[in-house]
C-alpha positions as a Markdown table, in Angstrom:
| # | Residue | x | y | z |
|---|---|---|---|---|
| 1 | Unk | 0.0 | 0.0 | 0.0 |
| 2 | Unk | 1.6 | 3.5 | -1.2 |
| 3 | Unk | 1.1 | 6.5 | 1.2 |
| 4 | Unk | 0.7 | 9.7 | -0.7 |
| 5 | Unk | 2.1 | 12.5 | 1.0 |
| 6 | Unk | 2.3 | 16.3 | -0.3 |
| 7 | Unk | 5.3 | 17.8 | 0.5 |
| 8 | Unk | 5.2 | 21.9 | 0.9 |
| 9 | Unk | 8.1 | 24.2 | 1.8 |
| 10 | Unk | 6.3 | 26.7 | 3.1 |
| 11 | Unk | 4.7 | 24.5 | 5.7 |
| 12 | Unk | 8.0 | 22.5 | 6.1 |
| 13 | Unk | 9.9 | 25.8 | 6.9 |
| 14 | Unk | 7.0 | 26.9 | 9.3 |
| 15 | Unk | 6.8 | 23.3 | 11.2 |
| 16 | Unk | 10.9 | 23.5 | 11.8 |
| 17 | Unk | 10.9 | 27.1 | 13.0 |
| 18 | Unk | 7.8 | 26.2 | 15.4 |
| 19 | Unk | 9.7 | 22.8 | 16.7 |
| 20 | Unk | 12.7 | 24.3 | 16.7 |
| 21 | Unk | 11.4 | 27.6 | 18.8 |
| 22 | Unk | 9.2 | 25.0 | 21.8 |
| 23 | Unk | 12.0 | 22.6 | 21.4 |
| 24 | Unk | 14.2 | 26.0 | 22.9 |
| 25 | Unk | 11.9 | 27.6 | 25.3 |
| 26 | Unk | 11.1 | 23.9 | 26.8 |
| 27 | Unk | 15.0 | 23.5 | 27.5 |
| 28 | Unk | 15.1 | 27.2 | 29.0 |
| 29 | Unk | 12.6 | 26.7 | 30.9 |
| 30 | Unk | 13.7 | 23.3 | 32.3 |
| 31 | Unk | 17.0 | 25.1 | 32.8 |
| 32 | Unk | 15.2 | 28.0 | 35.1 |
| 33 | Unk | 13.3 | 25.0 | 36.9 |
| 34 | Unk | 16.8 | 23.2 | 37.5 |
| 35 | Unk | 18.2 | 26.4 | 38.9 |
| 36 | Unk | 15.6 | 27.0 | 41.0 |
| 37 | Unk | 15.8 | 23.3 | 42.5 |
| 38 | Unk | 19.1 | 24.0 | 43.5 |
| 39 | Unk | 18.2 | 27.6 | 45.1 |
| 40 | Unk | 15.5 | 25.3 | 47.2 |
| 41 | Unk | 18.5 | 22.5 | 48.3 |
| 42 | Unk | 20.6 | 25.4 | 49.0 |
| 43 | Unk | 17.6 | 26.9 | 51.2 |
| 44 | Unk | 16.7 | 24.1 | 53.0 |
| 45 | Unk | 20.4 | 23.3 | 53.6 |
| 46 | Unk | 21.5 | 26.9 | 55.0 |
| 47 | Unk | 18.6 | 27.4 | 57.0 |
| 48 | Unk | 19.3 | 24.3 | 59.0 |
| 49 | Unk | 22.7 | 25.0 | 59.3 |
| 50 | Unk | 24.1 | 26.8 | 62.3 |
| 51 | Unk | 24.2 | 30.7 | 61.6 |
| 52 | Unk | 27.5 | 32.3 | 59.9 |
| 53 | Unk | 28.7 | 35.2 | 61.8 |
| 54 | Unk | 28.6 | 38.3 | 59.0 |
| 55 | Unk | 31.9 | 40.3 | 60.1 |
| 56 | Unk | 32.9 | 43.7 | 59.9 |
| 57 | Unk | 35.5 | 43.6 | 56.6 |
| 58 | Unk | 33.9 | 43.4 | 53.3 |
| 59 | Unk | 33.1 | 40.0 | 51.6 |
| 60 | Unk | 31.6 | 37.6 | 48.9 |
| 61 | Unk | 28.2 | 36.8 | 49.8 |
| 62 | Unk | 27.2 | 34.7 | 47.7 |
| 63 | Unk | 28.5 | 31.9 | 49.7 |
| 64 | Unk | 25.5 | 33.1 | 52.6 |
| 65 | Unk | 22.8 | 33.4 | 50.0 |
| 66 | Unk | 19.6 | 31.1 | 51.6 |
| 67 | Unk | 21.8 | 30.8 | 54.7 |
| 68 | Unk | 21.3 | 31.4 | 58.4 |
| 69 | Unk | 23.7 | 34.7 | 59.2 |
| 70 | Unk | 24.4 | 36.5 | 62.2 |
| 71 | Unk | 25.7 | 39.7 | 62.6 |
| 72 | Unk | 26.4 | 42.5 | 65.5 |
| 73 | Unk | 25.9 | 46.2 | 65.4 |
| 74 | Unk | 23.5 | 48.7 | 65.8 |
| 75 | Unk | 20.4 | 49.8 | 63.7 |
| 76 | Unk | 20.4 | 53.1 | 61.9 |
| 77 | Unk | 17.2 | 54.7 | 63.2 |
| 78 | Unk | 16.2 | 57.4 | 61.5 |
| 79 | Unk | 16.7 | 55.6 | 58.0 |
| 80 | Unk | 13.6 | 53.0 | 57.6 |
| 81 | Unk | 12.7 | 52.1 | 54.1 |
| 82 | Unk | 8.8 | 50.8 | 53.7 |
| 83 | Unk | 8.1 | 48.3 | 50.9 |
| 84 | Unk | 4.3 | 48.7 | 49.9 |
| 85 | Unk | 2.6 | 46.3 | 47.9 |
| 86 | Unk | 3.3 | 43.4 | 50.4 |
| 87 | Unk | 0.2 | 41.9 | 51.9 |
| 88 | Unk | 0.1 | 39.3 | 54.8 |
| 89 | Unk | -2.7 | 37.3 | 55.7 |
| 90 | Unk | -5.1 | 39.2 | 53.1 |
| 91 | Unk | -4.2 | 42.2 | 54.6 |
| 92 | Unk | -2.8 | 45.4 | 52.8 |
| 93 | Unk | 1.0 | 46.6 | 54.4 |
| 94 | Unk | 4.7 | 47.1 | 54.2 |
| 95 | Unk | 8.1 | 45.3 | 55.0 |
| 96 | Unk | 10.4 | 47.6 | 57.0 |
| 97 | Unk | 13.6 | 47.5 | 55.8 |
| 98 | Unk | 16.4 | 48.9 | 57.5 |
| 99 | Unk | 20.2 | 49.6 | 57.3 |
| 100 | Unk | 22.6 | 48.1 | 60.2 |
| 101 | Unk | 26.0 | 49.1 | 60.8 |
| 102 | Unk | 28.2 | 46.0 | 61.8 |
| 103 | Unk | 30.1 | 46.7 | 64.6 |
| 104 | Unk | 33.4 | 48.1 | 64.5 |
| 105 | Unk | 33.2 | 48.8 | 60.7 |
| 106 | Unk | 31.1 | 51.0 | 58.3 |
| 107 | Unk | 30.1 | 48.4 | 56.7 |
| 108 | Unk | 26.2 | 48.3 | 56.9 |
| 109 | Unk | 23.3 | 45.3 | 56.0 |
| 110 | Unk | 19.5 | 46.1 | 55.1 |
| 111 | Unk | 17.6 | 43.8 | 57.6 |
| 112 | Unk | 14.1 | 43.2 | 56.9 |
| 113 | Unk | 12.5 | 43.5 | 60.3 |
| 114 | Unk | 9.2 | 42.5 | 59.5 |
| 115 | Unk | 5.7 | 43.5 | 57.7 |
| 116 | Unk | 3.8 | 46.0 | 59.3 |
| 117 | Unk | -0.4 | 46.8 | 58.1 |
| 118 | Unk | -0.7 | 49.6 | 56.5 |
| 119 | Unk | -2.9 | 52.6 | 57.8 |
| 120 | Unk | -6.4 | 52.2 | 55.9 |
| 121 | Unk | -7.7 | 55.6 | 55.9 |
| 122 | Unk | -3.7 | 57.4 | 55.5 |
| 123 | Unk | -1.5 | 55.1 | 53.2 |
| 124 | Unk | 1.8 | 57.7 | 54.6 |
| 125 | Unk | 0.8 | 57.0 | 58.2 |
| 126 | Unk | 3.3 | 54.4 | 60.1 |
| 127 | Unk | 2.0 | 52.9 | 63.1 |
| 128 | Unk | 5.0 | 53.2 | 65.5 |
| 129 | Unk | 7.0 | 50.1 | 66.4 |
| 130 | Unk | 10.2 | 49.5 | 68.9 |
| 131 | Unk | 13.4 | 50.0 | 67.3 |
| 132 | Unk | 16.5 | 48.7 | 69.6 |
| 133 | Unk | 19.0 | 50.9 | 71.0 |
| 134 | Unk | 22.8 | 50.1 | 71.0 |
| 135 | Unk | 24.3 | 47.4 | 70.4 |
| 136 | Unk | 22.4 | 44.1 | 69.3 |
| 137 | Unk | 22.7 | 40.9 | 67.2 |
| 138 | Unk | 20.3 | 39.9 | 64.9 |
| 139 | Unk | 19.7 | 36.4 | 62.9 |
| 140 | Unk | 18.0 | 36.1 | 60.1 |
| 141 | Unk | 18.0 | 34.4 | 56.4 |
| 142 | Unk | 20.6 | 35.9 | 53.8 |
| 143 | Unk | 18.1 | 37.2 | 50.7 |
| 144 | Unk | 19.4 | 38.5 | 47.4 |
| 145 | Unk | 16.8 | 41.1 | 47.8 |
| 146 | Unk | 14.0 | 42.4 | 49.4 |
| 147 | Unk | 11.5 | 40.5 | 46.9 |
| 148 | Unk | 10.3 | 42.2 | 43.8 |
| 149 | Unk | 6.9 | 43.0 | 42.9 |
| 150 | Unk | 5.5 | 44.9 | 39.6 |
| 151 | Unk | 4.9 | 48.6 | 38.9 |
| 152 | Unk | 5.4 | 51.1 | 36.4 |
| 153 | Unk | 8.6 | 52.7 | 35.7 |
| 154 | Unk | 12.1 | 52.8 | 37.3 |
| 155 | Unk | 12.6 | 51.8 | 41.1 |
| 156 | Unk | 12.1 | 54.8 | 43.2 |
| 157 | Unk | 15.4 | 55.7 | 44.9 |
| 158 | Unk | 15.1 | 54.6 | 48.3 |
| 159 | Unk | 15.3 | 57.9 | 51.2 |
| 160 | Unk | 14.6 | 57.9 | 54.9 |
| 161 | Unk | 11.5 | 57.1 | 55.9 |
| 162 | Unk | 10.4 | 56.1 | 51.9 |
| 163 | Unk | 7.5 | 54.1 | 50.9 |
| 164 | Unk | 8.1 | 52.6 | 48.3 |
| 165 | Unk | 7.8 | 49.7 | 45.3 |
| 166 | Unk | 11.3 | 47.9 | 45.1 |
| 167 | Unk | 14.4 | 48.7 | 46.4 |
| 168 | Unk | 17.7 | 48.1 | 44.4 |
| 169 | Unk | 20.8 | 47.7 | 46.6 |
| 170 | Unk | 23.1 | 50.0 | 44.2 |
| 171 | Unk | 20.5 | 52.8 | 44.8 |
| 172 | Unk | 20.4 | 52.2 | 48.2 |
| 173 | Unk | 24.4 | 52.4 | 49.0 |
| 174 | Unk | 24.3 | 55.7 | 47.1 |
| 175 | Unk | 21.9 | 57.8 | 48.9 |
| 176 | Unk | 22.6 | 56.3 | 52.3 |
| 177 | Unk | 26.2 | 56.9 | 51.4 |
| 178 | Unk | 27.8 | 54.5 | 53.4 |
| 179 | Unk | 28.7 | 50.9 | 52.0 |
| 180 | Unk | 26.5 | 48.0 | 52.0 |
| 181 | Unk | 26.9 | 44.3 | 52.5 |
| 182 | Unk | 25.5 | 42.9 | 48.9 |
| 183 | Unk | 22.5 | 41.3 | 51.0 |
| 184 | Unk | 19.4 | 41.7 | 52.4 |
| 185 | Unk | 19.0 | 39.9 | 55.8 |
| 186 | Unk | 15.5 | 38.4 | 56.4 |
| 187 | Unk | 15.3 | 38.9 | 60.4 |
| 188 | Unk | 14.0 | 35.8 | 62.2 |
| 189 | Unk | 15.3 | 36.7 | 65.7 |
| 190 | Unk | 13.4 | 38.7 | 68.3 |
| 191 | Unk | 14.1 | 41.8 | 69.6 |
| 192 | Unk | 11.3 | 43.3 | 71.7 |
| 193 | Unk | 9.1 | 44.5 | 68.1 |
| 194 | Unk | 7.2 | 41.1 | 67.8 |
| 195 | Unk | 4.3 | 42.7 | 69.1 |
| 196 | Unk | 4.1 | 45.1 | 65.8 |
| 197 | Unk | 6.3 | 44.3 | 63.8 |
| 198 | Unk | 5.3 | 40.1 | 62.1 |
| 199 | Unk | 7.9 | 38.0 | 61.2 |
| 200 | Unk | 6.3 | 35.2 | 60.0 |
| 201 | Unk | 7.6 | 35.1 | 56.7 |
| 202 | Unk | 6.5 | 33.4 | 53.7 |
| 203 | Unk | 8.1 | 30.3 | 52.5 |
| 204 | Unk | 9.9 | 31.0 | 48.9 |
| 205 | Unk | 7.6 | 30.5 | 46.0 |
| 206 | Unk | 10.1 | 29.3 | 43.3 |
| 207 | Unk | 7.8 | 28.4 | 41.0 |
| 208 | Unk | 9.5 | 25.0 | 40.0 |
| 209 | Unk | 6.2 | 23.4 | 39.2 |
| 210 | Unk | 5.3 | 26.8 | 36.9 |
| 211 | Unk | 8.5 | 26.2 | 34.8 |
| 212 | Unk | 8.1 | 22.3 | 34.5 |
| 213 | Unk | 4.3 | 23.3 | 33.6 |
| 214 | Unk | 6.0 | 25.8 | 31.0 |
| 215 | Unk | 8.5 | 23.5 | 29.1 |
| 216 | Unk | 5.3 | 20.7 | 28.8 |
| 217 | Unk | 3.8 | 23.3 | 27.0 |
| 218 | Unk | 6.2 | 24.5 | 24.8 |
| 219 | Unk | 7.5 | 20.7 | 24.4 |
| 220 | Unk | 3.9 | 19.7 | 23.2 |
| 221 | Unk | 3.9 | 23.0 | 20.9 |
| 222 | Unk | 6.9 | 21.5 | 19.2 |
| 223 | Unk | 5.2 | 18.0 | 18.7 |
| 224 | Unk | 2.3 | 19.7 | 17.8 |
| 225 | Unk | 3.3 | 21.3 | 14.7 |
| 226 | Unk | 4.9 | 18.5 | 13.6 |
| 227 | Unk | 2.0 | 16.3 | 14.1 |
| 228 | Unk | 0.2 | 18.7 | 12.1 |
| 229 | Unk | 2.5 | 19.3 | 9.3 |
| 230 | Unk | 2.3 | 15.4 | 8.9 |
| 231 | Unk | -1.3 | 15.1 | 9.0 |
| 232 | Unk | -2.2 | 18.0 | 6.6 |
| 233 | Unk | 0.4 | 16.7 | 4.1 |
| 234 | Unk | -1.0 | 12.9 | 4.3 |
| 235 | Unk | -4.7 | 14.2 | 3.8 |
| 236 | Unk | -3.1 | 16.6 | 1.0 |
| 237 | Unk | -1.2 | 13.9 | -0.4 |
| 238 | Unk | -4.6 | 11.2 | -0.3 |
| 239 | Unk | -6.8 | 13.9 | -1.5 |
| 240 | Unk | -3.7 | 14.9 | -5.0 |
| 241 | Unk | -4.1 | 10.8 | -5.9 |
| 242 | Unk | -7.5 | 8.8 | -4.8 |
| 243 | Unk | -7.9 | 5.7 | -4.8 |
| 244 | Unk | -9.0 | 4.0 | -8.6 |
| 245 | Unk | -12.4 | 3.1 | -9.0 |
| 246 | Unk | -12.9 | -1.2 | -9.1 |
């Protein structure tokens, strides 16, 4: 039995550009799902790990990314940062983020203290909270960032006492003029604010599952257009030569 089959460039070129492009994206986004799995062993490994002491002299950190950290020093009061857009709980309200100076150095951290809800009737008014005076040592999770989350435009620079989207670390060091470990420390210890300030902070969404979903789609794209450049081409091919009449 002969199969008839139509053959047509156009289509051809069409059905390799669209296996070739989901072949692509699939990989990438098994790639991003692969990095994000080890970003969730490195997580679960640092946070169970006892705490690395963050020193006064300048230093690499990504070796403390997703770990437990420790660091001495005093909090620079009169400089709090508030991230909007960050609700708890269902609730509308901000993460206060704000610089430490490491003990016998200028060297400074960003801690993220905690989430505080934001003022319903006044979005600029900021319920007070306890700040700690002199020396103290705080614990907490080594972040690359505060967290992201959309808006429109460029990243507001970051002032004292700022309510804003995002904060970029670079930004940060240059209008609090003083330097910065490359870090943002997720507090987890207490330090008399637990009453207003809440530390109960998410677990990390990675999204694994979202890029495995991903590449199955752009896999089955690929698969798809082949499966359909062979179909149409059969029926086109059965339909150019019937079958002789007996």
């Amino acid at each position: 039995m002969r199969i008839a089959f139509r053959f047509k460039p156009v289509a051809f070129i069409a059905m390799l550009a669209l296996v070739a492009l989901g072949i692509a994206l699939g990989r990438w986004q098994d790639r991003r799902a692969a990095e994000k799995e080890a970003i969730a062993a490195q997580l679960a490994t640092g946070t169970g790990a006892a705490p690395i002491e963050l020193g006064p002299e300048p230093r690499s950190t990504a070796p403390l990314m997703y770990h437990r950290v420790r660091v001495t020093g005093t909090f620079v009061r009169d400089w709090p940062i508030y991230l909007d857009n960050r609700p708890h709980d269902g609730r509308a309200g901000f993460v206060v983020l704000m610089p430490f100076q490491v003990e016998g150095s200028p060297m400074h951290v960003l801690v993220a203290r905690g989430w505080i809800p934001r003022d319903p009737s006044d979005r600029t008014r900021i319920a007070p909270y306890p700040t700690p005076t002199g020396t103290v040592t705080v614990e907490g999770v080594a972040k690359p960032g505060a967290g992201h989350v959309w808006q429109l435009g460029q990243p507001q620079a970051p002032t004292a006492g700022a309510i804003v989207q995002n904060v970029d670390l670079d930004d940060a060091m240059r209008t609090l003029q003083r330097p910065l470990h490359y870090l943002v420390l997720e507090q987890t210890s207490r330090d008399g604010s637990e009453g207003a300030l809440v530390r109960d902070w998410p677990k990390a969404d990675l999204g694994i599952d979202k890029h495995r979903g991903y590449a199955f789609q752009w896999y089955a794209l690929a698969l798809m257009a082949f499966l359909f450049f062979l179909f149409t081409g059969l029926r086109s091919g059965s339909k150019q030569n019937p079958k002789p009449n007996r």
